[in-house]
C-alpha positions in Angstrom: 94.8 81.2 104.4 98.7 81.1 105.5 99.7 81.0 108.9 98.8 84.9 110.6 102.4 87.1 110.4 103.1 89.2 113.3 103.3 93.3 112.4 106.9 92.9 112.3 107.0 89.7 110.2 104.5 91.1 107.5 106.0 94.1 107.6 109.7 92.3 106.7 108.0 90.1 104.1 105.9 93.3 101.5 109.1 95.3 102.3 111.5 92.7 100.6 109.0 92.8 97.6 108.1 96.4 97.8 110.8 97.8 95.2 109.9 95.2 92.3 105.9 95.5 93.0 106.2 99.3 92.8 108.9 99.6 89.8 105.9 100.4 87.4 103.6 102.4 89.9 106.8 105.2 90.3 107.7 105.5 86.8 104.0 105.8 85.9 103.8 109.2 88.0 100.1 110.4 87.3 96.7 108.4 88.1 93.2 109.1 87.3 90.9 108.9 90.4 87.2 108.5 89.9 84.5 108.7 92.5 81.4 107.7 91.3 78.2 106.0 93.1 74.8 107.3 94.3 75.8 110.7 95.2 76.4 111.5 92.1 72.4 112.3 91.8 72.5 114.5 94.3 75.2 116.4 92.6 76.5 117.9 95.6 79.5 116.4 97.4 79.5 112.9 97.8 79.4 113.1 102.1 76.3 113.9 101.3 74.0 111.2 103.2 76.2 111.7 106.2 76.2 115.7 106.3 72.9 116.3 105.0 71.5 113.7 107.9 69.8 111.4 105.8 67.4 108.2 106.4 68.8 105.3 104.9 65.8 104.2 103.4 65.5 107.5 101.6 69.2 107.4 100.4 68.5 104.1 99.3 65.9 105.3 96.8 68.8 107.0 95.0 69.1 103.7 93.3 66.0 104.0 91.1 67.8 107.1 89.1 71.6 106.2 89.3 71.7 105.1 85.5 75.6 104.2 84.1 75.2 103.6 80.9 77.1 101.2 79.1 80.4 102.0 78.1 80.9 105.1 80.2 83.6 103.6 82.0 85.7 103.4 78.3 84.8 107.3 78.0 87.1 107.3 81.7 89.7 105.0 79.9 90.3 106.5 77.2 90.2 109.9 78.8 92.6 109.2 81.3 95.1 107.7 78.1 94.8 110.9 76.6 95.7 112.9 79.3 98.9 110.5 80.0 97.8 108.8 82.7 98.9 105.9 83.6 96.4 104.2 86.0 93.1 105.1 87.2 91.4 104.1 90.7 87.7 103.6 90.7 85.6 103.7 94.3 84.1 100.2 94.0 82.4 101.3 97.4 82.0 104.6 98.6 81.6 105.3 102.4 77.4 105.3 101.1 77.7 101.5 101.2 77.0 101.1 97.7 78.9 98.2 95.7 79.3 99.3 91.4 80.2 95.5 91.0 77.6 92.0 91.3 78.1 91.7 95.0 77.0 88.6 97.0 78.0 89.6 99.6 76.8 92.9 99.8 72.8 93.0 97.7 73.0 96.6 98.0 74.9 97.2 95.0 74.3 98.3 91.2 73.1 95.4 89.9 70.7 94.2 92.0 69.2 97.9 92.9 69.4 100.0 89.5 67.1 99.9 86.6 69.6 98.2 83.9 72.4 97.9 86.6 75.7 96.5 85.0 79.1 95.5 87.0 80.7 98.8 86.6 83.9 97.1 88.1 84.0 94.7 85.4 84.0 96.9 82.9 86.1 99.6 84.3 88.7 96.9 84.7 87.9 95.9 80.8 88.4 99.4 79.7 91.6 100.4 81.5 93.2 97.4 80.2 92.2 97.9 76.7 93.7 101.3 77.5 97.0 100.2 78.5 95.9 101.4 82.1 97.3 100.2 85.7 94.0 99.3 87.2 92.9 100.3 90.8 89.5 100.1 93.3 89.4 102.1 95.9 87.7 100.7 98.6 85.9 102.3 101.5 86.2 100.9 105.1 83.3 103.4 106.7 79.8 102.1 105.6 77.2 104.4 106.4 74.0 102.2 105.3 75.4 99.0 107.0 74.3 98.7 110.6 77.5 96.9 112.4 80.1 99.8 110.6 79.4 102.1 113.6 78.4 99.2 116.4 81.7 97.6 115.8 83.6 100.4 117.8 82.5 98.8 121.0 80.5 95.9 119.8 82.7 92.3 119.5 80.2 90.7 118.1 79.9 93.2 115.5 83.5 94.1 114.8 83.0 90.7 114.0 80.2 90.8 111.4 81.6 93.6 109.6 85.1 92.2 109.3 83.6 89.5 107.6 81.3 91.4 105.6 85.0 93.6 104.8 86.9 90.6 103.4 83.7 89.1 101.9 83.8 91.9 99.3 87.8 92.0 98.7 87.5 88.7 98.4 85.1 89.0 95.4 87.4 92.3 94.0 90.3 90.3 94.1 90.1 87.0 94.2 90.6 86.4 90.1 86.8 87.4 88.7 88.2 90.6 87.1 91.6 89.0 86.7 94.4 91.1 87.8 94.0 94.0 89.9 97.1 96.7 90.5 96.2 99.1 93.6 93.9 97.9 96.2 93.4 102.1 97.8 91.4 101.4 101.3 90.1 104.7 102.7 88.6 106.2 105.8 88.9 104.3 108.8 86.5 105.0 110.9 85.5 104.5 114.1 88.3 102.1 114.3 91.2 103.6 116.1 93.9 101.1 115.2 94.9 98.6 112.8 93.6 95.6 115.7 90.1 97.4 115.3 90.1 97.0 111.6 92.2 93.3 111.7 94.3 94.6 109.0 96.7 92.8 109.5 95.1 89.4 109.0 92.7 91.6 105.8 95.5 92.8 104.2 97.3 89.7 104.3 94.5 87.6 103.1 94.3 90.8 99.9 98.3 89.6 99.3 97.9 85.9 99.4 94.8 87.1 96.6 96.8 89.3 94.8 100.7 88.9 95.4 101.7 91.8 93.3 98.9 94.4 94.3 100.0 98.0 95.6 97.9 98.8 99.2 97.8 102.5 100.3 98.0 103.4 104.0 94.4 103.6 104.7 94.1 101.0 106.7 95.8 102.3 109.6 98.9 100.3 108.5 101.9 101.8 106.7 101.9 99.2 103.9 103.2 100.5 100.3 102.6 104.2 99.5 101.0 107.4 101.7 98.3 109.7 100.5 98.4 113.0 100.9 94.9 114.4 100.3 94.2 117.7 98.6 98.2 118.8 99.4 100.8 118.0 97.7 103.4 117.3 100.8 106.3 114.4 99.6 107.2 111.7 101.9 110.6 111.2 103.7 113.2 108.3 103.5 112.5 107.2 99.3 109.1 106.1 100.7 106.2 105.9 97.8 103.3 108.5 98.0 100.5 109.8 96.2 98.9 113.2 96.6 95.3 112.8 95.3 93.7 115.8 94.4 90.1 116.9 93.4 89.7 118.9 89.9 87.5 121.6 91.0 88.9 121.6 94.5 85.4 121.8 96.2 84.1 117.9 95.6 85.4 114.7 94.7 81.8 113.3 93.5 80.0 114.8 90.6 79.0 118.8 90.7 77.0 120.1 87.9 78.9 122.3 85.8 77.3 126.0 87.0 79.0 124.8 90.4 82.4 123.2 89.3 83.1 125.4 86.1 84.9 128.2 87.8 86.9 126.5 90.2 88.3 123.3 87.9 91.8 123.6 86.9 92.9 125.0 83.7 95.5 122.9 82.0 98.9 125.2 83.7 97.2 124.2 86.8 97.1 120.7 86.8 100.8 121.1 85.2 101.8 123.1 88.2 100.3 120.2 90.3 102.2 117.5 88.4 105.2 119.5 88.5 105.2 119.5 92.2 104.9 115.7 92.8 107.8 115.1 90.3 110.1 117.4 92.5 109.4 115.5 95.4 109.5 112.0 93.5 106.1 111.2 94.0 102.9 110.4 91.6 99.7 112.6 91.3 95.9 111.3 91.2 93.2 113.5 89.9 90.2 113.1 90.6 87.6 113.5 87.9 83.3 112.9 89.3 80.9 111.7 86.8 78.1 112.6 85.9 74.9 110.8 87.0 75.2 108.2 83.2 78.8 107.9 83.9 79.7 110.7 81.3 82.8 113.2 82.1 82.1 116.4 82.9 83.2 118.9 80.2 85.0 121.2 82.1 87.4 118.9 82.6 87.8 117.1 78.9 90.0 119.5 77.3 92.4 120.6 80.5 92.9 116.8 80.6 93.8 116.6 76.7 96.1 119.5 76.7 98.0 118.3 79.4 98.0 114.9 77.4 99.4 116.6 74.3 102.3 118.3 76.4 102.9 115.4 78.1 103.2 113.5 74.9 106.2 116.6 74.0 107.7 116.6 77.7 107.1 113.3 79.2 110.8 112.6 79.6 110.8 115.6 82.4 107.9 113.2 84.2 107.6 109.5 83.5 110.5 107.2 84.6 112.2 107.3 87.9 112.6 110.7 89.2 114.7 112.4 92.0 113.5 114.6 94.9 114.6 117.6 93.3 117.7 119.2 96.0 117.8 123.0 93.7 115.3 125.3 95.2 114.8 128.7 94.0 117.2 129.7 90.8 114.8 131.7 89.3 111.4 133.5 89.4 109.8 131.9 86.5 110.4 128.7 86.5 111.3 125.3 88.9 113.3 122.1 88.8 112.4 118.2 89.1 115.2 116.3 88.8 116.7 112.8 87.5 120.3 112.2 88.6 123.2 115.0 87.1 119.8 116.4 84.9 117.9 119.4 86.1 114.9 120.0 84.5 113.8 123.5 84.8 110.0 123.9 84.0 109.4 127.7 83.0 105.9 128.7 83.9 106.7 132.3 82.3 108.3 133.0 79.5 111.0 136.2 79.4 113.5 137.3 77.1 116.5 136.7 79.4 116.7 133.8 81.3 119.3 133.6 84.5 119.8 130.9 86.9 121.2 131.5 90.4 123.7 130.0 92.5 125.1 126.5 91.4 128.7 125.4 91.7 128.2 122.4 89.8 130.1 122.4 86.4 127.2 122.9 83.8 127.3 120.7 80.3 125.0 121.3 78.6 121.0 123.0 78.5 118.6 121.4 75.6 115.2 122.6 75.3 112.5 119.7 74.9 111.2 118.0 72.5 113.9 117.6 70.2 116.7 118.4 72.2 118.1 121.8 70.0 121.3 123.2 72.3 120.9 126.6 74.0 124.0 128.4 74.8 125.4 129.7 77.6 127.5 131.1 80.4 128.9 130.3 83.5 129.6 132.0 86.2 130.7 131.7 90.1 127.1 133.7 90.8 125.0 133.1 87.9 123.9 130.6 85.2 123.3 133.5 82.1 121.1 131.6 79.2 121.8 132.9 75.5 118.6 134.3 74.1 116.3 131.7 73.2 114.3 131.4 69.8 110.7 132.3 70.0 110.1 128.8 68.4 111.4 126.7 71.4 108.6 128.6 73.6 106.0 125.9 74.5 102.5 125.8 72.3 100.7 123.8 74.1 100.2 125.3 78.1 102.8 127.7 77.6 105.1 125.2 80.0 108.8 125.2 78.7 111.1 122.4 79.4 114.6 122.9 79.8 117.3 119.8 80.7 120.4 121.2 82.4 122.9 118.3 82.5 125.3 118.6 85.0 129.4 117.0 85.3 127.9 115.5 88.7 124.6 115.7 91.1 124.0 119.5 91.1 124.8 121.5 94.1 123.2 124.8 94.3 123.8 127.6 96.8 122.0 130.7 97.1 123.1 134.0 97.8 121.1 135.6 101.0 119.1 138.4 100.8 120.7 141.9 100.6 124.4 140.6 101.1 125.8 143.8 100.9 124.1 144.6 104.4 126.4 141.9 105.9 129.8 143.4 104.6 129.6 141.3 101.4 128.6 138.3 100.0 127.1 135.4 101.7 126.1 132.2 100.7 124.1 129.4 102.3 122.9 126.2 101.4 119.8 125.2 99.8 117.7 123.3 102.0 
């Protein structure tokens, strides 16, 4: 390994990079996450052997029925295509302990402990690149089944062991078995306190001098690439990258049968809603999807994901590419904005017969509905953008989600009018925050 950087140093040297390494990661804008290991036959939440209290040696017998079956991991793939996603992230190890790839390092692991175990990693990488796919592992830094994860808070000697036993694995994740990997997406910390505790600073550079072009989330108690706001969607500050990862039935992020997960799973408008959100604030989305015990998708999550897939396929120029954090707030009650230089693009979650945007003073070109770009008339006013009636025809067909582009002569500056004006002696406007 290269000479050890100082914070400061390595934090100089990935930022000098960080714009070219992440080019493909912000135009890609939405991610499918998949947790999958042995809690998945439990099929309860997947902090199950932690909050459920339970012997190791009894967790480990999990093993004997955890069953992937072959090809479940192209099932993923080619869900995730057809949904428009972009990436996907598997958790090669879960806080459990448990390794879905042929681990030396670590012989508690798929392979070695599951009736017809395969290398799940291998063929999740396989699949997503036959797919087109970015390809991520997510990568747990709590162990619960390895002794040293919870003596290293005040242990040396420890700390020690489990470093090693830390880099052992990313060495074998990253150091060229399953060829190129995209996202390296470290969670949970704990007990470790700082990045010193961890020695991220010398892990994460050995992971770049691995894999110079890899993406590292901020799990690791450094900043490194992106930040990832967990079930909220909350964008970061200063152009920095982030990631709000989200569960689809917003109870679990491991496998719950369908009787549990059915009613609470997004509908296809929700996931929309979500997406819409992260392009707003210039940010990308990961959804989560959990398995089922063989590896097969849920199905209350199949078609939500392939309708948003079809409308993506119609709208994706109001998503994919680089994207704005959107400065119009409120212009309307049934619809918002993401936004991509003088274009506004105004997402209309309900559909009305007149259609009237409030408060810009930027000169407005032109409005096209997507796909196909057909003009839409109208007028202009110091108060009030006033849309002509729209054909039924340009009303979306596949969530109900109509995009409209609003080109602007310049970057769009919108003020609003505050509430009840006339109270005040007249009218009053503010800015938009």
């Amino acid at each position: 390994m290269a000479e050890l950087l100082s914070k400061s140093a390595y934090e100089e040297q990935i930022a000098a990079t960080r714009e070219q390494r992440m080019a493909w990661w912000r135009e890609a804008r939405f991610g499918m996450f998949v947790h999958y290991g042995l809690h998945t036959v439990l099929g309860r939440n997947e902090w199950a052997m932690a909050i459920e209290n339970w012997p190791i040696a009894e967790y480990e017998q999990l093993a004997t029925q955890f069953q992937p079956k072959p090809g479940c991991t192209r099932e993923w793939a080619r869900l995730a295509k057809a949904a428009g996603m972009k990436y996907a992230v598997l958790t090669s190890r879960h806080h459990e302990g448990f390794s879905l790839w042929d681990s030396q390092v670590n012989p508690y692991n798929v392979v070695r402990c599951c009736p017809g175990g395969f290398d799940v990693v291998a063929e999740f990488v396989e699949s997503c690149r036959a797919e087109g796919l970015g390809v991520g592992l997510y990568f747990s830094l709590m162990d619960w089944h390895h002794p040293d994860s919870w003596r290293c808070a005040f242990d040396q000697a420890a700390r020690a062991r489990f470093q090693e036993f830390l880099r052992g694995m990313l060495r074998e994740l990253l150091g060229g078995r399953y060829g190129k990997i995209d996202i390296l997406w470290y969670d949970v910390p704990a007990p470790m306190e700082s990045h010193e505790g961890w020695g991220s600073l010398e892990m994460n550079q050995m992971v770049r001098e691995l894999a110079p072009d890899i993406l590292i989330d901020n799990r690791s108690r450094l900043d490194e690439d992106f930040s990832t706001p967990e079930e909220h969607i909350t964008a970061a500050q200063g152009g920095r990258g982030w990631e709000a990862c989200m569960t689809f039935n917003r109870i679990s992020w491991g496998y719950l049968d369908s009787a549990q997960a059915e009613p609470y799973s997004y509908n296809a408008q929700g996931i929309l809603r979500m997406l819409h959100t992260v392009c707003s604030g210039s940010g990308n989305l990961l959804l989560n999807i959990g398995p089922q015990v063989d590896g097969s998708v849920p199905a209350e999550a199949v078609e939500p994901l392939k309708t948003v897939g079809q409308w993506l396929a119609a709208n994706g120029e109001a998503v994919y590419g680089r994207l704005d954090q959107a400065t119009a707030g409120t212009a309307s009650g049934v619809g918002s904005f993401s936004q991509r230089g003088n274009k506004l693009y105004f997402w209309q979650w309900i559909w009305t017969d007149q259609l009237i945007l409030g408060g810009f003073e930027t000169k407005l070109l032109s409005i096209k509905a997507l796909p196909g770009g057909q003009s839409v008339g109208f007028r202009q006013t110091e108060r009030q953008i006033i849309v002509d009636p729209r054909p039924a025809e340009l009303r979306d067909p596949i969530a109900n989600v109509t995009i409209f582009e609003l080109e602007f002569e310049a970057p769009p500056v919108q003020r609003r009018c505050s509430a009840y004006p006339q109270l005040h002696g007249g009218r009053q406007w503010v800015a938009d925050a």
